[in-house]
N, CA, C and O atoms as a Maestro MAE file, in Angstrom:
{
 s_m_m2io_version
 :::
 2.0.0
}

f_m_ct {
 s_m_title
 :::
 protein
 m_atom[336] {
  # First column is atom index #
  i_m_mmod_type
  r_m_x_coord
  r_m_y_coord
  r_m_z_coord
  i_m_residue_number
  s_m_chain_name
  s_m_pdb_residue_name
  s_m_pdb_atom_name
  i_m_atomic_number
  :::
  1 25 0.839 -1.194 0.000 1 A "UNK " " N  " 7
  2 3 0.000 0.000 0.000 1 A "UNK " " CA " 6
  3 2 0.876 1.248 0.000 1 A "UNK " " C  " 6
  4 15 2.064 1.310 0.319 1 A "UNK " " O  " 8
  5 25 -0.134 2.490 -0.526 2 A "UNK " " N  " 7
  6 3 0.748 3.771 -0.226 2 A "UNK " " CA " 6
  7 2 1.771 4.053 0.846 2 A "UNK " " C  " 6
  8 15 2.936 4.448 0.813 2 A "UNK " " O  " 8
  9 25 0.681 3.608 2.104 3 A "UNK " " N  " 7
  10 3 1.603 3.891 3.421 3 A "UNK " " CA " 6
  11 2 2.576 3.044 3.833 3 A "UNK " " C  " 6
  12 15 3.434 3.660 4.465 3 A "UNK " " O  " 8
  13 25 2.862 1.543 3.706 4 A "UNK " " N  " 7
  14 3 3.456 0.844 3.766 4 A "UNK " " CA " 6
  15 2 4.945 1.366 2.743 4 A "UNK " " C  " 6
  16 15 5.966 1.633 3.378 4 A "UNK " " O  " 8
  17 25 4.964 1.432 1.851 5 A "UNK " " N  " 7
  18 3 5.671 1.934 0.993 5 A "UNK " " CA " 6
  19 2 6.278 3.976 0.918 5 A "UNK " " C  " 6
  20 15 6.932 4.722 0.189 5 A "UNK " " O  " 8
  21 25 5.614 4.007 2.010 6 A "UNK " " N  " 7
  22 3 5.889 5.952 2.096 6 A "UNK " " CA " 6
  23 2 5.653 6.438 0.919 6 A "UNK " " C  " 6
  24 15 6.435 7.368 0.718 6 A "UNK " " O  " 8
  25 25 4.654 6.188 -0.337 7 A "UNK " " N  " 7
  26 3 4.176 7.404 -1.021 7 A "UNK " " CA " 6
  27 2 3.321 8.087 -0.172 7 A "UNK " " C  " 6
  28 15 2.301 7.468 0.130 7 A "UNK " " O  " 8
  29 25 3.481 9.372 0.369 8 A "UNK " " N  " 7
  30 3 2.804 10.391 1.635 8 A "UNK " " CA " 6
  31 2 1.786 11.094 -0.038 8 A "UNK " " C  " 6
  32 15 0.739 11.731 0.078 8 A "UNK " " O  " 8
  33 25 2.164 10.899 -0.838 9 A "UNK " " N  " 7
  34 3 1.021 11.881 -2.012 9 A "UNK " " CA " 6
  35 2 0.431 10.716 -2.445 9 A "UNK " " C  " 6
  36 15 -0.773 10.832 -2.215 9 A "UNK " " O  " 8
  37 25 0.638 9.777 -2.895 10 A "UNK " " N  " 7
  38 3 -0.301 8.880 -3.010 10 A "UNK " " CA " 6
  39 2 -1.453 8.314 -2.144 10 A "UNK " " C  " 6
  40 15 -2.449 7.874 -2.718 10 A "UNK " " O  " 8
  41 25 -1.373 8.300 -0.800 11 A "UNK " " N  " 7
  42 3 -1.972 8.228 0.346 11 A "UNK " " CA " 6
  43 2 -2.619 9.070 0.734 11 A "UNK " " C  " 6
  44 15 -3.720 8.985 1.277 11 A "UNK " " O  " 8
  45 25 -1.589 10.601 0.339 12 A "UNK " " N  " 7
  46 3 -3.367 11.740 0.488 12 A "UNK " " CA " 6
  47 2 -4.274 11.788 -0.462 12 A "UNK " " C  " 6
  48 15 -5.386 12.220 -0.161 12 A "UNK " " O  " 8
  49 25 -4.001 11.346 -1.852 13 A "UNK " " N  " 7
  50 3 -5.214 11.512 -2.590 13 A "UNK " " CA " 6
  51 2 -5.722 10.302 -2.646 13 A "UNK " " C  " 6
  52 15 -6.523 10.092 -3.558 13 A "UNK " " O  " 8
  53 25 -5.383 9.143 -1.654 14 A "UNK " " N  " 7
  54 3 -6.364 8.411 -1.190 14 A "UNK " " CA " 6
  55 2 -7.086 8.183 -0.140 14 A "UNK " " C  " 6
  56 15 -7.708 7.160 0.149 14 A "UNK " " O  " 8
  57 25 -6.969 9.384 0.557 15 A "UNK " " N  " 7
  58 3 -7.739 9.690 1.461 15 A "UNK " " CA " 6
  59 2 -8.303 10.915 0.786 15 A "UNK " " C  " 6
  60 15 -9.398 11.114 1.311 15 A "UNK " " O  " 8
  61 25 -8.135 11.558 0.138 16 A "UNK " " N  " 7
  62 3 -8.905 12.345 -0.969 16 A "UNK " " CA " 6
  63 2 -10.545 12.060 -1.227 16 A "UNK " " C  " 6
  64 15 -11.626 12.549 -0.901 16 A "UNK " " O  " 8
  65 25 -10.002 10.912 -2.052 17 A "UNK " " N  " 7
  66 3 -11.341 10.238 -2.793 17 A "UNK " " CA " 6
  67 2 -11.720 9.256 -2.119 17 A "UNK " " C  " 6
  68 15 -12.569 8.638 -2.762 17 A "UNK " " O  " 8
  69 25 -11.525 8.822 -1.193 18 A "UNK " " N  " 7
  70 3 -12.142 7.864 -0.125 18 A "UNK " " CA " 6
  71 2 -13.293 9.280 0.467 18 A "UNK " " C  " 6
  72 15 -14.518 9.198 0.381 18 A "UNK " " O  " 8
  73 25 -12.541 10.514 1.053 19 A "UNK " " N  " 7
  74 3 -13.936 11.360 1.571 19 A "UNK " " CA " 6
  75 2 -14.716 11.461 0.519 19 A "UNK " " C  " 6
  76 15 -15.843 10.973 0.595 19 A "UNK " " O  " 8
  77 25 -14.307 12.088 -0.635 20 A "UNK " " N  " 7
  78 3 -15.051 12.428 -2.143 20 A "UNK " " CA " 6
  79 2 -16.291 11.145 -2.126 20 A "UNK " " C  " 6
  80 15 -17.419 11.637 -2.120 20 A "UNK " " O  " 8
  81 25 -16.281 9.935 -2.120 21 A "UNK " " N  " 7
  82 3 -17.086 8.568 -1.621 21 A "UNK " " CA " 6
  83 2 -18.014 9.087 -0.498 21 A "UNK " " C  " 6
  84 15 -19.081 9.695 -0.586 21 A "UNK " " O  " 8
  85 25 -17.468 8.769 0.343 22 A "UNK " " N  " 7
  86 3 -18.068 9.191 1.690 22 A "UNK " " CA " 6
  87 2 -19.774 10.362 1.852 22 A "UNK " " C  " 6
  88 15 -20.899 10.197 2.325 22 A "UNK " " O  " 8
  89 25 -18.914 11.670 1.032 23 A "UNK " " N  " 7
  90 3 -19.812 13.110 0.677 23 A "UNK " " CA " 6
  91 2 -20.386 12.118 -0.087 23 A "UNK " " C  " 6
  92 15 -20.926 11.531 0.850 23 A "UNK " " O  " 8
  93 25 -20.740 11.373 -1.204 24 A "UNK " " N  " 7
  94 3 -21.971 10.927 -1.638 24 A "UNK " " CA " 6
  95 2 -22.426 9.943 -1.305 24 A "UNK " " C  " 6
  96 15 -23.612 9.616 -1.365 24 A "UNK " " O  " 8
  97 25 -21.859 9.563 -1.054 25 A "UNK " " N  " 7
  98 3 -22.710 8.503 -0.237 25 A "UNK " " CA " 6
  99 2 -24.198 8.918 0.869 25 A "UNK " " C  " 6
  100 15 -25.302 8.386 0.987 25 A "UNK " " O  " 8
  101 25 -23.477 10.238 1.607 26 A "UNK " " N  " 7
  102 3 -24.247 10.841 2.809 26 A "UNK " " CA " 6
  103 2 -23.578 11.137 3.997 26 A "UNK " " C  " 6
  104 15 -23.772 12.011 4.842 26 A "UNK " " O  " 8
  105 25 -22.552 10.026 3.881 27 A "UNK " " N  " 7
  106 3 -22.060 10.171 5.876 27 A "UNK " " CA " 6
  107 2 -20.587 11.675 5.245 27 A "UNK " " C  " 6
  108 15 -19.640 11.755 4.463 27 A "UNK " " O  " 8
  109 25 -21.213 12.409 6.095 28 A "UNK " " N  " 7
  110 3 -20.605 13.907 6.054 28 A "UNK " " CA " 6
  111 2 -19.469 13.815 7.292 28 A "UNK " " C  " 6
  112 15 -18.543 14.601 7.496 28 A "UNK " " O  " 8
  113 25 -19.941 12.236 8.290 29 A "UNK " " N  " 7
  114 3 -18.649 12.283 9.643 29 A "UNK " " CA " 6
  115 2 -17.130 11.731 9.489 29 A "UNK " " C  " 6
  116 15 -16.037 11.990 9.992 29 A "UNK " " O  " 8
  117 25 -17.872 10.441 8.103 30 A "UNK " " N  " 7
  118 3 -16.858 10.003 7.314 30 A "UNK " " CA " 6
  119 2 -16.330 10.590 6.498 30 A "UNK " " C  " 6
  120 15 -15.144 10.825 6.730 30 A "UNK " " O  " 8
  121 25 -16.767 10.988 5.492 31 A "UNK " " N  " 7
  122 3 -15.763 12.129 4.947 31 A "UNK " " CA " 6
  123 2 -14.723 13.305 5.268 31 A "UNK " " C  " 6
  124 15 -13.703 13.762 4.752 31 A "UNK " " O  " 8
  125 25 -15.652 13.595 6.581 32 A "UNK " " N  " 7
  126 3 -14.771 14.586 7.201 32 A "UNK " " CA " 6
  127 2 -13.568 13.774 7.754 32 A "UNK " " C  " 6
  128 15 -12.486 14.099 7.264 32 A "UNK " " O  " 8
  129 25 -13.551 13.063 8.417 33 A "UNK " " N  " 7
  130 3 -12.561 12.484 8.890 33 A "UNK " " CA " 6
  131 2 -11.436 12.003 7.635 33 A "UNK " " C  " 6
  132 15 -10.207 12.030 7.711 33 A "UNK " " O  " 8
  133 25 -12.141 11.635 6.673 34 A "UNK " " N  " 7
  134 3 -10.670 11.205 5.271 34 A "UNK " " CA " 6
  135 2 -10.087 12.725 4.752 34 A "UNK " " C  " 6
  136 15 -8.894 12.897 4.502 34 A "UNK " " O  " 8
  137 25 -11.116 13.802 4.628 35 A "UNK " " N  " 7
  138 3 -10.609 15.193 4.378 35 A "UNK " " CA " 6
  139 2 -9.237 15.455 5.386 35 A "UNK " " C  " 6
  140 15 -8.123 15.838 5.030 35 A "UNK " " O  " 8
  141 25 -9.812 15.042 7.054 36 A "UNK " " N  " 7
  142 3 -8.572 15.518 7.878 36 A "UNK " " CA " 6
  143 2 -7.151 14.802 7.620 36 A "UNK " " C  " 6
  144 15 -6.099 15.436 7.708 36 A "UNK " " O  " 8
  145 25 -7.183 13.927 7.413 37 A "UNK " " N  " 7
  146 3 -6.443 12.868 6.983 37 A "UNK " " CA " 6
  147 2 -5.434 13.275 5.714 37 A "UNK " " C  " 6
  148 15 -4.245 13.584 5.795 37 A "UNK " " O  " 8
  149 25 -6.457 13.163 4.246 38 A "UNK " " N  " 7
  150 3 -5.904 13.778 3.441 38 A "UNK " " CA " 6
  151 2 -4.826 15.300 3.717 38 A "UNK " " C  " 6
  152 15 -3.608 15.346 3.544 38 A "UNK " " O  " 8
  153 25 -5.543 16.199 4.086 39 A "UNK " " N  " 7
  154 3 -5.375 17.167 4.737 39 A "UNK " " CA " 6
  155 2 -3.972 17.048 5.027 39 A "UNK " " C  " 6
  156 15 -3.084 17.578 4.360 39 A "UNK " " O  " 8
  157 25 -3.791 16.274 6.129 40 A "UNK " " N  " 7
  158 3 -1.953 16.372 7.177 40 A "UNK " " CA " 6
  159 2 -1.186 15.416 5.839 40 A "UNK " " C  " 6
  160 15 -0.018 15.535 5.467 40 A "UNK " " O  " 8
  161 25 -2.035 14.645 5.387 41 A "UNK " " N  " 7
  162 3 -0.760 13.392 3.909 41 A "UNK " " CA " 6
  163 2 -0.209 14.697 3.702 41 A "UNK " " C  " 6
  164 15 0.883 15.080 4.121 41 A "UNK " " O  " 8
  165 25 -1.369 15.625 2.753 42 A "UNK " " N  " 7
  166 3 -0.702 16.834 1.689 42 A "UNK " " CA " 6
  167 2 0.544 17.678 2.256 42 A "UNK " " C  " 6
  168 15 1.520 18.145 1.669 42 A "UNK " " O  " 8
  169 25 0.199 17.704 3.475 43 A "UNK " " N  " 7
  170 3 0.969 18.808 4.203 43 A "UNK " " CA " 6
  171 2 2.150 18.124 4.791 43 A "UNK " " C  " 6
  172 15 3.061 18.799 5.271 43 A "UNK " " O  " 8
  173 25 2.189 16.876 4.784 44 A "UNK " " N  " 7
  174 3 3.340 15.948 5.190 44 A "UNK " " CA " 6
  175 2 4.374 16.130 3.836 44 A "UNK " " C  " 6
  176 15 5.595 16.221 3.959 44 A "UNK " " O  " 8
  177 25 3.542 16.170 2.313 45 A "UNK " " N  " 7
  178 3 4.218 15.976 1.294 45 A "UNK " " CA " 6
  179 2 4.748 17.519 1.041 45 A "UNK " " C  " 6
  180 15 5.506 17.819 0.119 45 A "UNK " " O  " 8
  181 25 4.292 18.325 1.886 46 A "UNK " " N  " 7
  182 3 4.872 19.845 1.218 46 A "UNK " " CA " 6
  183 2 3.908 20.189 0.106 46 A "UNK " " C  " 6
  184 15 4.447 21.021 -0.623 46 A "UNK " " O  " 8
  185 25 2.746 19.889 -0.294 47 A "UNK " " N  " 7
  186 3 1.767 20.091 -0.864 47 A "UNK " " CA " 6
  187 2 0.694 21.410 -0.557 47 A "UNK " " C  " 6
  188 15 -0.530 21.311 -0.472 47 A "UNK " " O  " 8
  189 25 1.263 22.293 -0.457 48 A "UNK " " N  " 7
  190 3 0.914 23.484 1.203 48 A "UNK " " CA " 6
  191 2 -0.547 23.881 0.117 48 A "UNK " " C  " 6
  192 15 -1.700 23.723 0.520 48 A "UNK " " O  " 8
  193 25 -0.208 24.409 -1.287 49 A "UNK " " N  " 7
  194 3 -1.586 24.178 -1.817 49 A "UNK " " CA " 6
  195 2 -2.771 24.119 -2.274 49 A "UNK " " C  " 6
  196 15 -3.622 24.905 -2.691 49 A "UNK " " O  " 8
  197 25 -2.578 22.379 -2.015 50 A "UNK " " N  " 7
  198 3 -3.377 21.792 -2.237 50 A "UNK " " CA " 6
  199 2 -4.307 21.862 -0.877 50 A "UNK " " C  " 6
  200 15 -5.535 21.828 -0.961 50 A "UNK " " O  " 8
  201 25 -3.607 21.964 0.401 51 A "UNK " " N  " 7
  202 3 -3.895 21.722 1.577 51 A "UNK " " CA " 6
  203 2 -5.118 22.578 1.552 51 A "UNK " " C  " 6
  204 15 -6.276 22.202 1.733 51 A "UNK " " O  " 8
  205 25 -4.557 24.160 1.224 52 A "UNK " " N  " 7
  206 3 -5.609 25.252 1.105 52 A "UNK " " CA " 6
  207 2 -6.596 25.238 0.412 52 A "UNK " " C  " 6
  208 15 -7.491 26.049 0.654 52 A "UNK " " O  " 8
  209 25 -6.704 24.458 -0.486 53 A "UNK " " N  " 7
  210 3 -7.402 24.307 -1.453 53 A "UNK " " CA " 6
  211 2 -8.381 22.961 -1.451 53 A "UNK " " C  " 6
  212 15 -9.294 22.668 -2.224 53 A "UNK " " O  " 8
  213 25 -7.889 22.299 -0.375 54 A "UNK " " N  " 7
  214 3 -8.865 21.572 0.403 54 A "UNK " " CA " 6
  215 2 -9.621 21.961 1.229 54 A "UNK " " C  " 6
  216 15 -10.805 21.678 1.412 54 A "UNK " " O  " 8
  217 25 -8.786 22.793 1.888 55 A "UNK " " N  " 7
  218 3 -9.332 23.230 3.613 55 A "UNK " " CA " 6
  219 2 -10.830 24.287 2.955 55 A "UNK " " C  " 6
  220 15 -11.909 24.219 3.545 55 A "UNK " " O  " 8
  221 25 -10.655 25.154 1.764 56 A "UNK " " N  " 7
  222 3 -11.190 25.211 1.429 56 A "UNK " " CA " 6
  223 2 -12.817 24.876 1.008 56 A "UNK " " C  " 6
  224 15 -13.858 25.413 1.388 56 A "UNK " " O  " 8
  225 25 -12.601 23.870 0.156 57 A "UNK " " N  " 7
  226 3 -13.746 23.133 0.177 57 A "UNK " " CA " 6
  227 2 -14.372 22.723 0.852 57 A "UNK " " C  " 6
  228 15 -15.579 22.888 0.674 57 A "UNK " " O  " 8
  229 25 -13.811 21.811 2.227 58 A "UNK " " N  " 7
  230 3 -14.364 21.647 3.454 58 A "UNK " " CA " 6
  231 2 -15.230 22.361 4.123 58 A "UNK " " C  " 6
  232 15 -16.222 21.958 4.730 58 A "UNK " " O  " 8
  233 25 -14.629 24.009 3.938 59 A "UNK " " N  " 7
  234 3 -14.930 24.883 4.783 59 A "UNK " " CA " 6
  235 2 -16.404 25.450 4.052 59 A "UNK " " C  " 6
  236 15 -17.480 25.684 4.603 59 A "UNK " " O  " 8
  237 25 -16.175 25.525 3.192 60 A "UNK " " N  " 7
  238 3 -18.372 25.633 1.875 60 A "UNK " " CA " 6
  239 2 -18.833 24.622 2.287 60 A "UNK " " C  " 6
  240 15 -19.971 24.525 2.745 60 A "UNK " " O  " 8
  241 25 -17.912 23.592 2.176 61 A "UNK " " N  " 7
  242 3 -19.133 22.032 3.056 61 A "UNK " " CA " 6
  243 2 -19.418 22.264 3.930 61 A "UNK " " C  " 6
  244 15 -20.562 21.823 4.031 61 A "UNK " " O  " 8
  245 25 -19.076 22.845 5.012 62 A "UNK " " N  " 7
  246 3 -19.492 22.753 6.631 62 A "UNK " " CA " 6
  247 2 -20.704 24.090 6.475 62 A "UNK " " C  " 6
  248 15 -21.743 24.173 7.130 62 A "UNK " " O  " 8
  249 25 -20.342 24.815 5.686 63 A "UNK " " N  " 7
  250 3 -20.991 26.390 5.493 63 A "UNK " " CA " 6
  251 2 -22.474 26.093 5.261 63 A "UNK " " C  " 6
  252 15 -23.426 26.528 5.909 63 A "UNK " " O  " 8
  253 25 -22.482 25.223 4.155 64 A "UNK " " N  " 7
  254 3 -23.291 24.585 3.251 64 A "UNK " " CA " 6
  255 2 -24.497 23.643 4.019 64 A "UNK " " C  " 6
  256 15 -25.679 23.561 3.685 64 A "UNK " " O  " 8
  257 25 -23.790 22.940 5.189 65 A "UNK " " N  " 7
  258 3 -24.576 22.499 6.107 65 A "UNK " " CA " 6
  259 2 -25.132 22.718 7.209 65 A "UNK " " C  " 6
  260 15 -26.186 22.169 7.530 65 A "UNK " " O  " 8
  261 25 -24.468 23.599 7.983 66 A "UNK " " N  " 7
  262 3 -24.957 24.705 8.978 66 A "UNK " " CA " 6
  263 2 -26.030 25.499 8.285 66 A "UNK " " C  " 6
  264 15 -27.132 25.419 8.827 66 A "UNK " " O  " 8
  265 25 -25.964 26.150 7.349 67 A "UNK " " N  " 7
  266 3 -26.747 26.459 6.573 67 A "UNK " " CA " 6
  267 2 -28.570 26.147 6.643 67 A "UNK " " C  " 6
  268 15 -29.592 26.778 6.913 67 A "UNK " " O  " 8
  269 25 -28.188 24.815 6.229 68 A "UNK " " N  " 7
  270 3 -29.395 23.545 6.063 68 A "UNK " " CA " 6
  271 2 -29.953 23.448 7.383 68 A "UNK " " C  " 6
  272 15 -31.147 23.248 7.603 68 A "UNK " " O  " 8
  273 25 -29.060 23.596 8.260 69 A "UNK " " N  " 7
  274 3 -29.925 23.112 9.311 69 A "UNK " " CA " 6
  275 2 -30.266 24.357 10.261 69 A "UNK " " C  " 6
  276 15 -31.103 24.501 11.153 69 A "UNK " " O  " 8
  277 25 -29.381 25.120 9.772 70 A "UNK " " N  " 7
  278 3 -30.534 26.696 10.493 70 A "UNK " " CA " 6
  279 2 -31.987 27.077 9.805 70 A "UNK " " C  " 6
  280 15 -33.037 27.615 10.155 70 A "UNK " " O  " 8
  281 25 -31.567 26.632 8.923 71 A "UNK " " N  " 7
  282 3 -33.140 26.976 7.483 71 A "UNK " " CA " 6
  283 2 -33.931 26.049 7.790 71 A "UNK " " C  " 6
  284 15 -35.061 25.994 7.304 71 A "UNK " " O  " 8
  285 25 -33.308 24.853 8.952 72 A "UNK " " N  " 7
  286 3 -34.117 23.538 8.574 72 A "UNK " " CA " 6
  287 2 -34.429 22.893 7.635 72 A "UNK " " C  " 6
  288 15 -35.490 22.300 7.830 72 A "UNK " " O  " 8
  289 25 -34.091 22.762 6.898 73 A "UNK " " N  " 7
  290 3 -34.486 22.368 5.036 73 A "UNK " " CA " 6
  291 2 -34.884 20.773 5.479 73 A "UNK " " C  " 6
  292 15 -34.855 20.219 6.578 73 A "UNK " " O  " 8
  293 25 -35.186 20.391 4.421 74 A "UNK " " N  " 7
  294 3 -36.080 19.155 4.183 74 A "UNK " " CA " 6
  295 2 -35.166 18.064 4.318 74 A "UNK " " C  " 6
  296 15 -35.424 16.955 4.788 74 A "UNK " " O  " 8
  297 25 -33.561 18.667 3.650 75 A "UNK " " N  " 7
  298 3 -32.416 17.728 3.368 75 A "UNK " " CA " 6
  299 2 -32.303 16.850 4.500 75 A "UNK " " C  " 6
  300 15 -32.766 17.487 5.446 75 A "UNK " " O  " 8
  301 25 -32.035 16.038 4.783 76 A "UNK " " N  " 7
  302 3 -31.436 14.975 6.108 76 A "UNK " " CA " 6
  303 2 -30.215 15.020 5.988 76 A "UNK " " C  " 6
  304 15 -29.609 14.659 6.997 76 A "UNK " " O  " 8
  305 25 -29.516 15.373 5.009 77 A "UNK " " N  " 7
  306 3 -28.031 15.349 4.913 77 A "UNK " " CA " 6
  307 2 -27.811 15.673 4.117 77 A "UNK " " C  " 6
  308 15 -28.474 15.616 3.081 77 A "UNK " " O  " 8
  309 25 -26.452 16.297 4.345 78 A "UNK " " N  " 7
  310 3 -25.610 17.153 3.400 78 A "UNK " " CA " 6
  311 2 -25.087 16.938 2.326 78 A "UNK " " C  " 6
  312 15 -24.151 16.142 2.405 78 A "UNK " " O  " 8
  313 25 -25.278 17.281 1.434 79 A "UNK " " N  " 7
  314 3 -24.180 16.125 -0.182 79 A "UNK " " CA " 6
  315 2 -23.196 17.917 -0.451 79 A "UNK " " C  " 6
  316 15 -23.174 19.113 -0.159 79 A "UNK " " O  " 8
  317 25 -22.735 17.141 -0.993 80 A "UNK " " N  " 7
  318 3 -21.713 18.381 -2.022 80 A "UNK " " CA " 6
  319 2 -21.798 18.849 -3.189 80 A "UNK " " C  " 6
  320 15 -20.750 19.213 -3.721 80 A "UNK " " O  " 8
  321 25 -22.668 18.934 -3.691 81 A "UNK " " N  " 7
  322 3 -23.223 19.005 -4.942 81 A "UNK " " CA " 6
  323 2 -23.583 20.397 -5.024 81 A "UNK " " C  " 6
  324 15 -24.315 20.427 -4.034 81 A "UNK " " O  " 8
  325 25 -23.610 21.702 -5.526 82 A "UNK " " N  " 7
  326 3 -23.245 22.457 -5.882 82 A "UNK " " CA " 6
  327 2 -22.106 23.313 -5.160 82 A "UNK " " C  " 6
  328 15 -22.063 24.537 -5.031 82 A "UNK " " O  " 8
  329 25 -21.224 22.385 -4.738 83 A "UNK " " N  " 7
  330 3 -19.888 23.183 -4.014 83 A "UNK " " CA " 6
  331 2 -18.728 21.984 -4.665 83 A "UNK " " C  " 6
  332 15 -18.473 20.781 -4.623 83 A "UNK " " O  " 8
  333 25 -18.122 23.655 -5.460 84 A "UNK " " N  " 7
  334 3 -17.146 23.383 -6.320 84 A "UNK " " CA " 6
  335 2 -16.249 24.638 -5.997 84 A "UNK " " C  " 6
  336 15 -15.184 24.805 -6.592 84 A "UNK " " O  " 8
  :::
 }
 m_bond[335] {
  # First column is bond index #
  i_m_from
  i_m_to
  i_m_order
  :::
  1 1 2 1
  2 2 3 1
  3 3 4 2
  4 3 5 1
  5 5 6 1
  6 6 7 1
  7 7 8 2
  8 7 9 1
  9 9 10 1
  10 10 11 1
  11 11 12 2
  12 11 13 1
  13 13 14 1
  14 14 15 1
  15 15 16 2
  16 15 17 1
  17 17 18 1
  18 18 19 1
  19 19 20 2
  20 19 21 1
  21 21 22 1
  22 22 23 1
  23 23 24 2
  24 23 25 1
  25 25 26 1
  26 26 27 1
  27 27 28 2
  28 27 29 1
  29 29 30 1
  30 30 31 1
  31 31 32 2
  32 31 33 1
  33 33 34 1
  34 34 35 1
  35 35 36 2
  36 35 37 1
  37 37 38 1
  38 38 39 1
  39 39 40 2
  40 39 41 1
  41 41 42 1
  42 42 43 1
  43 43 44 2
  44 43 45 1
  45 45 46 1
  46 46 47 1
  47 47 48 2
  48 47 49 1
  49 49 50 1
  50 50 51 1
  51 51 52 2
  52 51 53 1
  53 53 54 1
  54 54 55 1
  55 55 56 2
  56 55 57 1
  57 57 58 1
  58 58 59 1
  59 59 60 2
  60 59 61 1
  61 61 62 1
  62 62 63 1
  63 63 64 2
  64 63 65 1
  65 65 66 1
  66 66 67 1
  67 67 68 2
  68 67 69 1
  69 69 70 1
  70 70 71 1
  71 71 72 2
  72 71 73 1
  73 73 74 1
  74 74 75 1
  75 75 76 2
  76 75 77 1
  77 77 78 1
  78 78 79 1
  79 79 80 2
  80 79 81 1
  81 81 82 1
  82 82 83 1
  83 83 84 2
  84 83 85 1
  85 85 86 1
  86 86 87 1
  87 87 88 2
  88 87 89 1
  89 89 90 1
  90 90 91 1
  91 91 92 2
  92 91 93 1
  93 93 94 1
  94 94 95 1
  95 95 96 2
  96 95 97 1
  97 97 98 1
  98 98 99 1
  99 99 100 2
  100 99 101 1
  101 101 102 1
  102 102 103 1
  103 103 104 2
  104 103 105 1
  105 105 106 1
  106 106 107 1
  107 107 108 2
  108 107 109 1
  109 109 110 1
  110 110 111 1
  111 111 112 2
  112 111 113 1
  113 113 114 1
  114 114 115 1
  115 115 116 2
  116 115 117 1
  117 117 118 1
  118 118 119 1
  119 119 120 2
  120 119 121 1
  121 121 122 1
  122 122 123 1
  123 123 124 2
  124 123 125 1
  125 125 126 1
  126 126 127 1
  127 127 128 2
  128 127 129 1
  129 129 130 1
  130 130 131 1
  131 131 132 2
  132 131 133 1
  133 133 134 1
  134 134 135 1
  135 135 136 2
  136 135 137 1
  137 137 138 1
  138 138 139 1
  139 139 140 2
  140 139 141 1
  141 141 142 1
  142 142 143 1
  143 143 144 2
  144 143 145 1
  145 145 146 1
  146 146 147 1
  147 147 148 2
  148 147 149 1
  149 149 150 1
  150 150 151 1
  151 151 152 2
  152 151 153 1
  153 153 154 1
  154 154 155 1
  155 155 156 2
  156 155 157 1
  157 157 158 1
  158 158 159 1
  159 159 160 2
  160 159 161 1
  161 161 162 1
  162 162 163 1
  163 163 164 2
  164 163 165 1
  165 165 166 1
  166 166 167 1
  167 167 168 2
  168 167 169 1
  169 169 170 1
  170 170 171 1
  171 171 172 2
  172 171 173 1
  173 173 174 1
  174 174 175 1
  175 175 176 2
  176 175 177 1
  177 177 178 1
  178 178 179 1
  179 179 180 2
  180 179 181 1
  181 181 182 1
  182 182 183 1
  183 183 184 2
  184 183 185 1
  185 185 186 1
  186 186 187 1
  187 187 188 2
  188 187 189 1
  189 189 190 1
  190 190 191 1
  191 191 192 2
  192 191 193 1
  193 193 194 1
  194 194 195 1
  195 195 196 2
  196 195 197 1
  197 197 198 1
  198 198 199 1
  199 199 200 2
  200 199 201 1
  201 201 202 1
  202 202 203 1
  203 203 204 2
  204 203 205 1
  205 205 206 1
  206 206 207 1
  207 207 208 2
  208 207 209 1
  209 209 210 1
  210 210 211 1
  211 211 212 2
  212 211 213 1
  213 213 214 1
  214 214 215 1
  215 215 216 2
  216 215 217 1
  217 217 218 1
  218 218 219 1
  219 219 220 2
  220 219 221 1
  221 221 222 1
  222 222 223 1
  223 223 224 2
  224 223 225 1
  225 225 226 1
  226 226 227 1
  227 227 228 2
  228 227 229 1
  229 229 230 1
  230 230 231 1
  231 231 232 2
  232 231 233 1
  233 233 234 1
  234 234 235 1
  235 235 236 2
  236 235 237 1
  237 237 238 1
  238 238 239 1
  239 239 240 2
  240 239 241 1
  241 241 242 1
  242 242 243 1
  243 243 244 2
  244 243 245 1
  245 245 246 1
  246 246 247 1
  247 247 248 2
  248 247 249 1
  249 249 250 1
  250 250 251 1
  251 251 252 2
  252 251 253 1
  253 253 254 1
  254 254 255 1
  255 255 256 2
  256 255 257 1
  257 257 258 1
  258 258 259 1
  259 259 260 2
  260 259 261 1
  261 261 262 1
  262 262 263 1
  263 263 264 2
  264 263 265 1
  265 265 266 1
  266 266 267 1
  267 267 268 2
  268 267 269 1
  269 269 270 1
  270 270 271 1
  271 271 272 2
  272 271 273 1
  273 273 274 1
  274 274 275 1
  275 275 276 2
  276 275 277 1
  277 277 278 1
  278 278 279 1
  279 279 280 2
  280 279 281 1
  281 281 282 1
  282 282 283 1
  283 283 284 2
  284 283 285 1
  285 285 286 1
  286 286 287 1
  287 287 288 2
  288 287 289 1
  289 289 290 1
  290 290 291 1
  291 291 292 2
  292 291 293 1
  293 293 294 1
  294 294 295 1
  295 295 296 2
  296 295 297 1
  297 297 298 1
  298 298 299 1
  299 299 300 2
  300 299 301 1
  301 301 302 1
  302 302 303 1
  303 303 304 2
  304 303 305 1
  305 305 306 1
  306 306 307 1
  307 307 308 2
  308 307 309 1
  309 309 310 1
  310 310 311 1
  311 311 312 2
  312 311 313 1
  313 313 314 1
  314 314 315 1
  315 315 316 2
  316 315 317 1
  317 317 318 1
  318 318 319 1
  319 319 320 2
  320 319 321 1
  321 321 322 1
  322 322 323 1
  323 323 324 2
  324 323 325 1
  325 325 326 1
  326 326 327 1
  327 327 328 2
  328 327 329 1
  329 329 330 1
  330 330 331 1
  331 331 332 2
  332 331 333 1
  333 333 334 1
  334 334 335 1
  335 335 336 2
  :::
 }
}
């Protein structure tokens, strides 16, 4: 595997798209947790960023869902779908 082998960039963008999974799936606790993950790989690799440019996205996701649930919306959960 990535980690077994120390690719630290291969391992964050598989914890990348393991959250990217996760956000559609529904579970927003799982994803978050592969984002944090991804997150420290990138920044392990000197990837500074990409890091931002994650932390980013995260940060419209969380926006995006606080959001929802002050409005109360109908949603039960959060997807990522118009946050790009």
């Amino acid at each position: 595997s990535a980690k077994d082998h120390k690719f630290v960039h291969e391992e964050a963008l598989a914890y990348e798209l393991a959250a990217y999974f996760y956000l559609e799936l529904g579970d927003a606790e799982k994803a978050m947790e592969y984002f944090l993950l991804a997150h420290e790989k990138y920044h392990e690799w000197g990837a500074f960023g990409k890091c931002d440019c994650l932390f980013k996205f995260v940060e419209r996701f969380l926006l995006l869902c606080l959001l929802a649930l002050a409005t109360r919306s109908k949603t039960k959960q959060c997807t990522a779908k118009g946050v790009k």
